[in-house]
N, C-alpha and C positions, 0 to 999 in steps of 0.2 A: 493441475492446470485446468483453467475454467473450459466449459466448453464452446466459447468466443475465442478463447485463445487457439483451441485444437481448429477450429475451421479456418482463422485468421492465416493458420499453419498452413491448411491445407490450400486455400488461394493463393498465398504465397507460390507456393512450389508449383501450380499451375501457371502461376504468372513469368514464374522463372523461367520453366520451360520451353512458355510459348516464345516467351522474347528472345532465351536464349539462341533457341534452334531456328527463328527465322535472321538471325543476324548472322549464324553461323553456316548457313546453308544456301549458296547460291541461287539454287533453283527455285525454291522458297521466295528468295527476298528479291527477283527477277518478278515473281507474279503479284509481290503486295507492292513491288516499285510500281506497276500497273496503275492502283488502283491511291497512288500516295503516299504510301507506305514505306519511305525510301531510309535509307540508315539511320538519318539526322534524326526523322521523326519516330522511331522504334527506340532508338535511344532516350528521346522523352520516357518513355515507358519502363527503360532500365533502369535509369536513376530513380522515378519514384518507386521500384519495386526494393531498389537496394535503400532509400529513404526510408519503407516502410518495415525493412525488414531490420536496421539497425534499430528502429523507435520500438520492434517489438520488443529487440533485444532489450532492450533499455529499461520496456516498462515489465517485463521479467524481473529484474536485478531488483529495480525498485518496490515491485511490491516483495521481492523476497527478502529485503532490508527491513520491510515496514515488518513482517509476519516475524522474523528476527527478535525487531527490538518490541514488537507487543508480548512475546513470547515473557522478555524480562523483565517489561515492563509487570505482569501478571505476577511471574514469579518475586516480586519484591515488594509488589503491592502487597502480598500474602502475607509475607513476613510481617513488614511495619503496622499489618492491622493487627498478625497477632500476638506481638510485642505491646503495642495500644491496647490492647485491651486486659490485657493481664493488669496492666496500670490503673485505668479505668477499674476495673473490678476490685484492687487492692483500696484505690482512694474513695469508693460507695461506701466502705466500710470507715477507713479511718474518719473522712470529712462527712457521713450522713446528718452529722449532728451541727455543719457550718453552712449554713445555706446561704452563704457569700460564694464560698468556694467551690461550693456543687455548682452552682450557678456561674460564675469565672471560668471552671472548668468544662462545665456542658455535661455535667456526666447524668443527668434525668435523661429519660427518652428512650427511642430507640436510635442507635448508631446509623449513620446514611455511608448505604453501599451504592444506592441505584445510580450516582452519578459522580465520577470521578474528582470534579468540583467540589460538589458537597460534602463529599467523604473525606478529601482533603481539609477542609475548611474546620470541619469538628475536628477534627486531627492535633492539626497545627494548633489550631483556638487549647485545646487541651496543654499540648508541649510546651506555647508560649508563655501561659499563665503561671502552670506552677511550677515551671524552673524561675521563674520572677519572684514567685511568691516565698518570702523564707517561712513564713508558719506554714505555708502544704507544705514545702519541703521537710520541713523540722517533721510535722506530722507522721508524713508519707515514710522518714526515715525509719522512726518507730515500728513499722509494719515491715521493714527491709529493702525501701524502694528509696534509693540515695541518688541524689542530683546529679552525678554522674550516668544513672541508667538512664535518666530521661534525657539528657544531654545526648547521648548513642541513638534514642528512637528519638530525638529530634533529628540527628544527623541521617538518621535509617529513612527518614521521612523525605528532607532535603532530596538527598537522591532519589527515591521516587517521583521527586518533583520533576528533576533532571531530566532522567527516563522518559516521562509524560511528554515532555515537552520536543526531545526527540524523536518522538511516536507520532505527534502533529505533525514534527516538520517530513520525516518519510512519507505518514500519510497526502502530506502538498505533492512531495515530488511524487509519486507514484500515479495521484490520481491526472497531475498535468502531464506526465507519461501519455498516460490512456488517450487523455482530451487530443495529444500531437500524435499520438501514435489514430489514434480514431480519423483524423483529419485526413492524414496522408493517404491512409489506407482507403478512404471514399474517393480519393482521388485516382489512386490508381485502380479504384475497380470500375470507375465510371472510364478510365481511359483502357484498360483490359474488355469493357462492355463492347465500346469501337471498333477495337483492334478484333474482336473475334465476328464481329457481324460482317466486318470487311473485306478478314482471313477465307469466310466461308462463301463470298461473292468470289475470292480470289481464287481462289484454289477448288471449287466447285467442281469441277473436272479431274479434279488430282485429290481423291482421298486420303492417299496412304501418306501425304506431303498435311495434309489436313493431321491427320493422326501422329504424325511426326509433333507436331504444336502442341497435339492433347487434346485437339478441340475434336468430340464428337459430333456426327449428323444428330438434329433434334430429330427424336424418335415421332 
């Protein structure tokens, strides 16, 4: 858990607290009736605390969805590079001498890990080509690598596409969690800010009724 999240925690349950125990406590909400403080508008204060406390929930689940599916995403990426390239490394050798087909296939160079686009794109560029092409294939077969294996790491690929693309869509929902969970949560600390400057006008005389809330004297 970040440690945005552990303090988010811990305002929370201070906020619970205070609102819960001056709702629930006569004598309490006799002195913040005083000063404005009356049921209708401490209940403001509940609902955004129970707002902000379902949006934490929410954006828990969601990023634990997102770290899930990067998790598989990684895991499959792994595989379909190292199926590709066993490929790659069998067709340097057969096609070295067809510089149509090196070139059709991409296989000069170094291979692009640093960004999951690029990686994909030599990938795919490679599968597409020479399961199209019957001379790689015919080649390729020669050396044990049959149009069926590349049809499986095309298919192995496919799905990593899939994967990815589910990875995006956790990562929206997660980060628009944050953005709503981030919102509510300024709201009820700026209304939590109020409610305890006014607590401590109120109850001024009545400590232990102060300490009941949670809210300490500033030292």
């Amino acid at each position: 858990m970040s440690p945005h999240n552990v303090n988010l925690d811990a305002k929370l349950l201070a906020a619970q607290i205070a609102i819960d125990n001056s709702l629930s406590d006569e004598e309490i909400g006799g002195y913040l009736n005083n000063f404005g403080y009356d049921q209708a508008r401490i209940t403001v204060g509940k609902v955004l605390y129970e707002q902000t406390r379902s949006l934490q929930q929410k954006q828990n689940v969601d990023y634990a969805s997102q770290k899930t599916v990067t998790g598989d995403l990684k895991v499959k990426q792994t595989a379909t590079h190292k199926e590709y390239m066993k490929f790659v490394k069998v067709s340097r050798v057969c096609l070295k001498d067809d510089v149509a087909a090196t070139q059709k296939l991409a296989l000069n160079g170094r291979r692009i890990t640093n960004t999951f686009a690029g990686w994909y794109s030599q990938v795919n560029q490679f599968y597409l080509n020479a399961i199209s092409d019957d001379e790689v294939i015919a080649k390729l077969t020669g050396f044990g690598v049959l149009k069926e294996h590349l049809e499986a790491g095309k298919a192995m690929l496919d799905e990593v596409s899939q994967v990815n693309a589910s990875q995006e869509n956790e990562k929206g929902e997660a980060q628009q969690a944050t953005h709503e969970r981030n919102k509510t949560a300024a709201l009820l600390s700026d209304w939590m800010s109020d409610f305890t400057a006014i607590a401590r006008v109120a109850l001024v005389e009545k400590p232990q009724l102060l300490e009941k809330l949670g809210i300490k004297e500033p030292s």
